[in-house]
C-alpha positions as CSV (number, residue, x, y, z in Angstrom):
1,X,-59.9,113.7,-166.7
2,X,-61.7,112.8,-170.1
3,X,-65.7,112.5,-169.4
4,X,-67.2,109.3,-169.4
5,X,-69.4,108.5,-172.2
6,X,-73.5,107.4,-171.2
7,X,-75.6,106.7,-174.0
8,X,-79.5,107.2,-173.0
9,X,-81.2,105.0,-175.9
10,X,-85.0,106.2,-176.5
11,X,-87.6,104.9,-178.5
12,X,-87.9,108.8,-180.3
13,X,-87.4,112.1,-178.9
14,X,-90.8,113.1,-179.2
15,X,-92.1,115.2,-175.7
16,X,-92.6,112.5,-173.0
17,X,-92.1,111.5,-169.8
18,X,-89.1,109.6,-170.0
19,X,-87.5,111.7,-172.3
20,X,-87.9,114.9,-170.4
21,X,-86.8,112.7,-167.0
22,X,-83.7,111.8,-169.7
23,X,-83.0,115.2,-170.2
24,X,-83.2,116.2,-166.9
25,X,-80.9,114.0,-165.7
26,X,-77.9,114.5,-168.6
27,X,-78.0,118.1,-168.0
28,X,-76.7,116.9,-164.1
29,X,-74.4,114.5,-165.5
30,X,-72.8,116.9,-167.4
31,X,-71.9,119.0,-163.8
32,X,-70.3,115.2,-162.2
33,X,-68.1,114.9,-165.2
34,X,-70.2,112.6,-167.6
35,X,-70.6,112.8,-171.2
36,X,-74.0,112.1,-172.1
37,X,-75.4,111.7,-175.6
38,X,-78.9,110.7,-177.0
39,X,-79.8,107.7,-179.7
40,X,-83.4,107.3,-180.5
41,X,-84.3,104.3,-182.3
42,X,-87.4,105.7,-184.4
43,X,-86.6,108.8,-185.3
44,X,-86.2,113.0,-183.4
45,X,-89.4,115.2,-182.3
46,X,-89.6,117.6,-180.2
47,X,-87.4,117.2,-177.4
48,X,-84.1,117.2,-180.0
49,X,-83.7,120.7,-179.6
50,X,-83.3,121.1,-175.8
51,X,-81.2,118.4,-176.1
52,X,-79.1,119.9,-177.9
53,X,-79.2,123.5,-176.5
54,X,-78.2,121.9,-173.5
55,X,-74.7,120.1,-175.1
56,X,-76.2,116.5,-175.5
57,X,-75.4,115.3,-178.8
58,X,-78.7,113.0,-180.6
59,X,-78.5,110.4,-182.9
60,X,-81.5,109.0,-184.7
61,X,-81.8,105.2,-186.2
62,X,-84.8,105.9,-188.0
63,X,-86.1,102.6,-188.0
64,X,-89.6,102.3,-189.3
65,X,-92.3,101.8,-186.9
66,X,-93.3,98.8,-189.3
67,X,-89.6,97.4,-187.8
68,X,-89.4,96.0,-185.1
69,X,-86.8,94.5,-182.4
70,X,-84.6,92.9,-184.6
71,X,-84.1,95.1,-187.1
72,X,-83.7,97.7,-183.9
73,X,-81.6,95.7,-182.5
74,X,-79.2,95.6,-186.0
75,X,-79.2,99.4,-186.4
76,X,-78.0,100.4,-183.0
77,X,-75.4,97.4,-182.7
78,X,-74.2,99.3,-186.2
79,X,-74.4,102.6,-184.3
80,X,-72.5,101.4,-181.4
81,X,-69.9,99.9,-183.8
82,X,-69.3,103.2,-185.8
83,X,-67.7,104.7,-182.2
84,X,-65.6,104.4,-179.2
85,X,-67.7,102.4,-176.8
86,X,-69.5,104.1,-173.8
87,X,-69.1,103.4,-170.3
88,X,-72.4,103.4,-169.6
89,X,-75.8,102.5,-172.2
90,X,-79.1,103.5,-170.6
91,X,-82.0,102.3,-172.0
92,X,-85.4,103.5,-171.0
93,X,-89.1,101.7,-171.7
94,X,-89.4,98.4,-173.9
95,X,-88.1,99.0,-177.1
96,X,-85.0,100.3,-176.4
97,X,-84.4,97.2,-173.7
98,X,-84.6,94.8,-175.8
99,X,-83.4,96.8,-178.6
100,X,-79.8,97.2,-176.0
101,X,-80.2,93.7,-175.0
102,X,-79.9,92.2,-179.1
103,X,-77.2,95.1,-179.8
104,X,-74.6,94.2,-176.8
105,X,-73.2,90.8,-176.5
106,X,-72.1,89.2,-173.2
107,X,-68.1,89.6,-173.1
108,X,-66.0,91.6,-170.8
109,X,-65.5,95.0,-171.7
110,X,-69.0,95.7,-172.5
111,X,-70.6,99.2,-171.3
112,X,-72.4,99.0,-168.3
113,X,-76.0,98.4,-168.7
114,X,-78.4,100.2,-166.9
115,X,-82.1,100.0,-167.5
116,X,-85.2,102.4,-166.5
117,X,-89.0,101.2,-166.3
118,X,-90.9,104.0,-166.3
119,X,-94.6,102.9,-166.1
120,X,-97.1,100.0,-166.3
121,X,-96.6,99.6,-170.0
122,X,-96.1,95.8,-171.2
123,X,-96.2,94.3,-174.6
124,X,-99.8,92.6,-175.2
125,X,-98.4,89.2,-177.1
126,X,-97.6,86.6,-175.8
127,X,-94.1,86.9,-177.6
128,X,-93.7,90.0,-176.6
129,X,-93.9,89.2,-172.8
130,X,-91.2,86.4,-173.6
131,X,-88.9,88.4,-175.1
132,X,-89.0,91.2,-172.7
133,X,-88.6,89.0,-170.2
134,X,-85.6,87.3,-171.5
135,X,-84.0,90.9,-172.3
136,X,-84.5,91.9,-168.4
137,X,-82.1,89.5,-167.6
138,X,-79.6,91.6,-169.9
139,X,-79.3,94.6,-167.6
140,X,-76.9,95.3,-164.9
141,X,-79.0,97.2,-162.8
142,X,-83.2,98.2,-163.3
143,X,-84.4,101.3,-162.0
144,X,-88.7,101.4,-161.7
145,X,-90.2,105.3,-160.7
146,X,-92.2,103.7,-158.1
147,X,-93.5,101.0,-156.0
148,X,-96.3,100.1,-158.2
149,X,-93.9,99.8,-161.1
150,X,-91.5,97.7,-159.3
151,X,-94.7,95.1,-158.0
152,X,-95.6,95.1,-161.7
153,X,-91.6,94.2,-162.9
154,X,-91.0,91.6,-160.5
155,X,-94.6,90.0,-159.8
156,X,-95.6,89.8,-163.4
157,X,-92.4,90.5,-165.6
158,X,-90.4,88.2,-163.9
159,X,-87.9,91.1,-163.8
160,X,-84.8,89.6,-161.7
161,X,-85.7,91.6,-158.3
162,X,-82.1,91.3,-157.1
163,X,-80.9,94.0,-159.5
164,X,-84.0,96.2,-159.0
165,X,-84.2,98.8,-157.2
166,X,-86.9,101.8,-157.1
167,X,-86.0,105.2,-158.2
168,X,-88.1,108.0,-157.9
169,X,-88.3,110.8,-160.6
170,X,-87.4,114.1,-159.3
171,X,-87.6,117.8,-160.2
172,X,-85.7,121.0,-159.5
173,X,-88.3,122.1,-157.3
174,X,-86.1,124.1,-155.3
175,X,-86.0,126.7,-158.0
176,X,-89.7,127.0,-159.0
177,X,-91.3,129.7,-157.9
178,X,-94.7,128.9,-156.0
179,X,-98.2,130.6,-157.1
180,X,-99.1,133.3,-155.2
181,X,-102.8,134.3,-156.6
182,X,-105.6,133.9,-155.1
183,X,-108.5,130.6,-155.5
184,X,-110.8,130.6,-158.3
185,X,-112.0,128.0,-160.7
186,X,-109.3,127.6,-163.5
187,X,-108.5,124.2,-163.9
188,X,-105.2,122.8,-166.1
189,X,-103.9,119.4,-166.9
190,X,-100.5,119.1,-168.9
191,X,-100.1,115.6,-170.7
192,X,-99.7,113.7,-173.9
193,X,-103.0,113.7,-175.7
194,X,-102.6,109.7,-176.2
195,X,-105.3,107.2,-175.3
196,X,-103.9,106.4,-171.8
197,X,-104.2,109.9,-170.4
198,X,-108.1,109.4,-170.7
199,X,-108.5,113.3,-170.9
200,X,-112.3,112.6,-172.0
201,X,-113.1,111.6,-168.5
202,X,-111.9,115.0,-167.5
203,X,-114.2,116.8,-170.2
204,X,-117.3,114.5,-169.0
205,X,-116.0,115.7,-165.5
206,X,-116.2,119.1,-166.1
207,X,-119.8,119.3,-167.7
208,X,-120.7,118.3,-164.7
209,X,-119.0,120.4,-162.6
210,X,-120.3,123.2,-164.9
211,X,-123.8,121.7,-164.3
212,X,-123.6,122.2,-160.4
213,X,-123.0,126.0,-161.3
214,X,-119.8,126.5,-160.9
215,X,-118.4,128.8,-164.0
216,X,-115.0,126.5,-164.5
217,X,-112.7,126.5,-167.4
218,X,-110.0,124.0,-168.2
219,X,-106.3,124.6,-170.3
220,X,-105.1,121.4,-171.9
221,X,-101.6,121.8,-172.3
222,X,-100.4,118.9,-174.4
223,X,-100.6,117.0,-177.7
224,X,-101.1,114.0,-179.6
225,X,-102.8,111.6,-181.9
226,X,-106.1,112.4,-179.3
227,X,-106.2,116.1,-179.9
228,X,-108.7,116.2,-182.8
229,X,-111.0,113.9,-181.4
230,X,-110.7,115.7,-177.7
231,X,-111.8,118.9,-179.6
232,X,-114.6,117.2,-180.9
233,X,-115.9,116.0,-178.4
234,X,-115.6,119.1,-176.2
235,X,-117.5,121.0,-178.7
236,X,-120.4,117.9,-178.9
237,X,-120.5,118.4,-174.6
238,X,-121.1,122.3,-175.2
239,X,-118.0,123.0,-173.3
240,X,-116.9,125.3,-176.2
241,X,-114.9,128.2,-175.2
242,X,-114.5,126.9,-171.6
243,X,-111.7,124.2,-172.9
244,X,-108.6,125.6,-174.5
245,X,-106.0,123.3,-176.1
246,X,-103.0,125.2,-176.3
247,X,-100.8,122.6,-177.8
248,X,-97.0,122.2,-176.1
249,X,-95.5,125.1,-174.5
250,X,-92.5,126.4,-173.2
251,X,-93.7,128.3,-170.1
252,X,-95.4,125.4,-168.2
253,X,-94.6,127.0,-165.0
254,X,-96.2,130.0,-165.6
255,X,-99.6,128.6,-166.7
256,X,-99.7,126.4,-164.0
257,X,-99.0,129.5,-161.3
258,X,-102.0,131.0,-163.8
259,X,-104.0,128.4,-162.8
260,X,-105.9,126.9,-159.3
261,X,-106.0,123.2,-160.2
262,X,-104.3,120.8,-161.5
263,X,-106.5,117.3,-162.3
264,X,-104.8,113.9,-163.9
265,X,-107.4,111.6,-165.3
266,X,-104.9,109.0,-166.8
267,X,-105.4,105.4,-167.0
268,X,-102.2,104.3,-166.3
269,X,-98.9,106.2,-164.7
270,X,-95.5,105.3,-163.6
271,X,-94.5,108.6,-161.7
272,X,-95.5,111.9,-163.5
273,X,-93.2,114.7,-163.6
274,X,-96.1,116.8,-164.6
275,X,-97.8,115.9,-161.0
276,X,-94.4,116.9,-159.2
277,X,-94.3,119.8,-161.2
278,X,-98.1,121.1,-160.4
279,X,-97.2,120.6,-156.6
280,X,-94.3,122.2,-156.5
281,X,-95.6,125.4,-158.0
282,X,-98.2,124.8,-154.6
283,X,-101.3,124.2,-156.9
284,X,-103.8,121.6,-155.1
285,X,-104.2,118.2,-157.4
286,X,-106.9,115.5,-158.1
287,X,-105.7,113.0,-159.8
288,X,-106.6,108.9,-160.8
289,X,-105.4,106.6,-157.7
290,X,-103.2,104.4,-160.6
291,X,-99.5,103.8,-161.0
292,X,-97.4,105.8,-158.7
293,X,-99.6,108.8,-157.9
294,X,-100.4,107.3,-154.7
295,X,-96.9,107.3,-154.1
296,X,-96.9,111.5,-154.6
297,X,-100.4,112.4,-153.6
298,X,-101.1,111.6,-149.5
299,X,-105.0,111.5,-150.0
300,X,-106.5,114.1,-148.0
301,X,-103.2,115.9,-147.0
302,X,-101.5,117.0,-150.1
303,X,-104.2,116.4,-152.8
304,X,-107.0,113.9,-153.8
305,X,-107.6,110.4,-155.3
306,X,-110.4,109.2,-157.3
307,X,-110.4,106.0,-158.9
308,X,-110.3,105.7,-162.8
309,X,-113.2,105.6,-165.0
310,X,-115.5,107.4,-162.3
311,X,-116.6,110.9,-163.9
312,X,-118.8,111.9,-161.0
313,X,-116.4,111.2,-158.5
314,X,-113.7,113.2,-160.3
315,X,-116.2,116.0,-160.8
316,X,-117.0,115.6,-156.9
317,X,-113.7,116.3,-156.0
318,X,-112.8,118.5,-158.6
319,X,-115.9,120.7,-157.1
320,X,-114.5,120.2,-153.5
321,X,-111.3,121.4,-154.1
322,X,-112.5,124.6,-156.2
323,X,-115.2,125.9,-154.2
324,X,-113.0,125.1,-150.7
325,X,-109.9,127.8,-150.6
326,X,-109.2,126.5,-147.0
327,X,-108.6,123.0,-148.6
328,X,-107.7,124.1,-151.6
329,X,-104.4,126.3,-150.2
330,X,-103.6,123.4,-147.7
331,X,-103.3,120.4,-150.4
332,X,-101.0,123.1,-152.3
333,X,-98.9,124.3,-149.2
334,X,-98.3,120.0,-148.3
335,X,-97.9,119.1,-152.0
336,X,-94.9,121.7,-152.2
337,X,-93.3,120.3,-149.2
338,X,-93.6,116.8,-150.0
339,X,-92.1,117.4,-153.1
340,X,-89.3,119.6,-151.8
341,X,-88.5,116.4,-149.0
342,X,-89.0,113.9,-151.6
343,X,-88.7,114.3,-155.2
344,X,-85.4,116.4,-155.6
345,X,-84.0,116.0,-158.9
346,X,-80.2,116.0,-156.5
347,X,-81.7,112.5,-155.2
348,X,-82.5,111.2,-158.9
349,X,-79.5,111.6,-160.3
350,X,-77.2,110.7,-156.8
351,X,-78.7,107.2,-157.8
352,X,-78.3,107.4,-160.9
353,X,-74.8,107.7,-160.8
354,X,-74.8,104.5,-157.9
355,X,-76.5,102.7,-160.6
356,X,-73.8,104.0,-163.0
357,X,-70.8,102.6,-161.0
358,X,-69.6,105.7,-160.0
359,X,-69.7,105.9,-156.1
């Protein structure tokens, strides 16, 4: 039987949530007889490689970031136009939406179009809003990562909740190994050094932790248009060799295990696979109550919530956690079963595939 075609359509294939959760996914599509394949409407980064290690053939549009939804919208129709037709076009955030919506036109043997919202992320304009929410109308079926997305889609969006439904990321945590150290005061966080991660909150947080007397370092694993300013500003707070940014890096799982706590300071979030990956490796985690991490983190079982913007209370916690190895092994022992009942990458992709048609 010849594979069926699914086209994932991404804004870029720089290293993001929702292209690693695209990624993830394809690699399982393969093994239920599915042909995936990658376009990304701006351009390749650093996600093109797995990609393609992994079989997935990418396309990149290259369409200026001066460009927006129309002309989008023109090179992808041209893309689709150049081959076969898929059974299946996947889009996944806002561009790409209404970027799929402008390149497909209403008639019968159209692919099938399936739709992820990953996060909170809306346009600002006013005609933004109005276009998004005329192209939500386009897909045949919306996934959100979480509650909090799906409130968001259908309460302010006006996404049609009739073809929503709320999928949650998932990870193979089945196969990762959990820590097995001991409890001492190294702290990581693993995230795109963009403006919404808020990561300065974190360094403000950990003066003060290092303030109380507790001798804490922090590994930033990540990167981003943030990173030079982060740096900066972690020298002007006299955290000096206390904060290492190591840039992106292939052995997440192995830093993490290195490591005794994992803390998400982010503004916004839709489900992070970061999060899921920290508490299935059984590290303890204190992270922003925003988005979908109360979905993930049961507050005061498998990890702690503070709310955003609140230094002191993140240091509070982050303080807690470190100098309690009681807590500390308990919020990593529940995270890893929570994770384990709840976020199985075998789930993700089992709806998916509903989504997909194929039942």
């Amino acid at each position: 039987m010849t594979p069926r075609r699914v086209v994932h359509v991404l804004n870029s294939t720089e290293v993001g949530g929702a292209e690693t959760m695209a990624l993830r996914l394809s690699t399982l599509l393969q093994d239920a007889g599915w042909a995936p394949e990658v376009v990304a409407l701006r351009g390749e980064g650093g996600l093109s490689d797995a990609f393609l290690a992994a079989g997935i053939p990418v396309s990149s549009l290259g369409v200026p970031p001066g460009q927006g939804a129309l002309a989008m919208g023109r090179a992808l129709r041209h893309w689709l136009a150049s081959r076969p037709l898929p059974a299946v076009v996947h889009t996944h955030n806002v561009s790409p939406l209404v970027a799929t919506a402008l390149a497909l036109p209403r008639r019968r043997g159209m692919p099938r179009f399936v739709h992820t919202k990953h996060g909170r992320a809306r346009p600002t304009s006013w005609r933004g809003r109005l276009v998004t929410r005329w192209a939500a109308r386009r897909p045949d079926a919306i996934a959100v990562v979480s509650r909090d997305a799906a409130e968001l889609a259908t309460n302010r969006e006006h996404y049609p909740a009739r073809r929503l439904e709320v999928l949650y990321n998932g990870i193979a945590a089945d196969a990762i190994v959990p820590r097995s150290g001991g409890w001492d005061h190294r702290i990581i966080t693993v995230a795109r050094l963009e403006p919404i991660k808020t990561l300065d909150l974190l360094l403000h947080a950990l003066v003060r932790v290092r303030s109380d007397g507790l001798a804490a370092t922090l590994t930033i694993v990540g990167d981003g248009t943030e990173r030079a300013r982060l740096e900066e500003l972690s020298h002007a707070l006299g955290l000096g060799e206390h904060v290492a940014f190591v840039g992106w890096q292939t052995d997440i799982e192995d830093r993490l295990r290195a490591a005794d706590l994992f803390v998400l300071p982010s503004r916004s979030e839709g489900l992070s696979l970061t999060l899921l990956e920290a508490m299935a490796v059984g590290l303890p985690v204190v992270a922003t109550a925003v988005g979908g991490n109360p979905e993930v983190i049961e507050e005061g079982v498998t990890g702690c919530l503070v709310p955003h913007g609140d230094p002191t209370a993140l240091a509070r916690a982050i303080t807690t956690t470190l100098t309690t190895p009681d807590l500390a092994r308990r919020y990593g022992e529940a995270g890893r079963a929570r994770v384990l009942a709840r976020f199985s990458l075998q789930s993700m992709a089992a709806g998916y595939l509903r989504l997909y048609g194929d039942e």
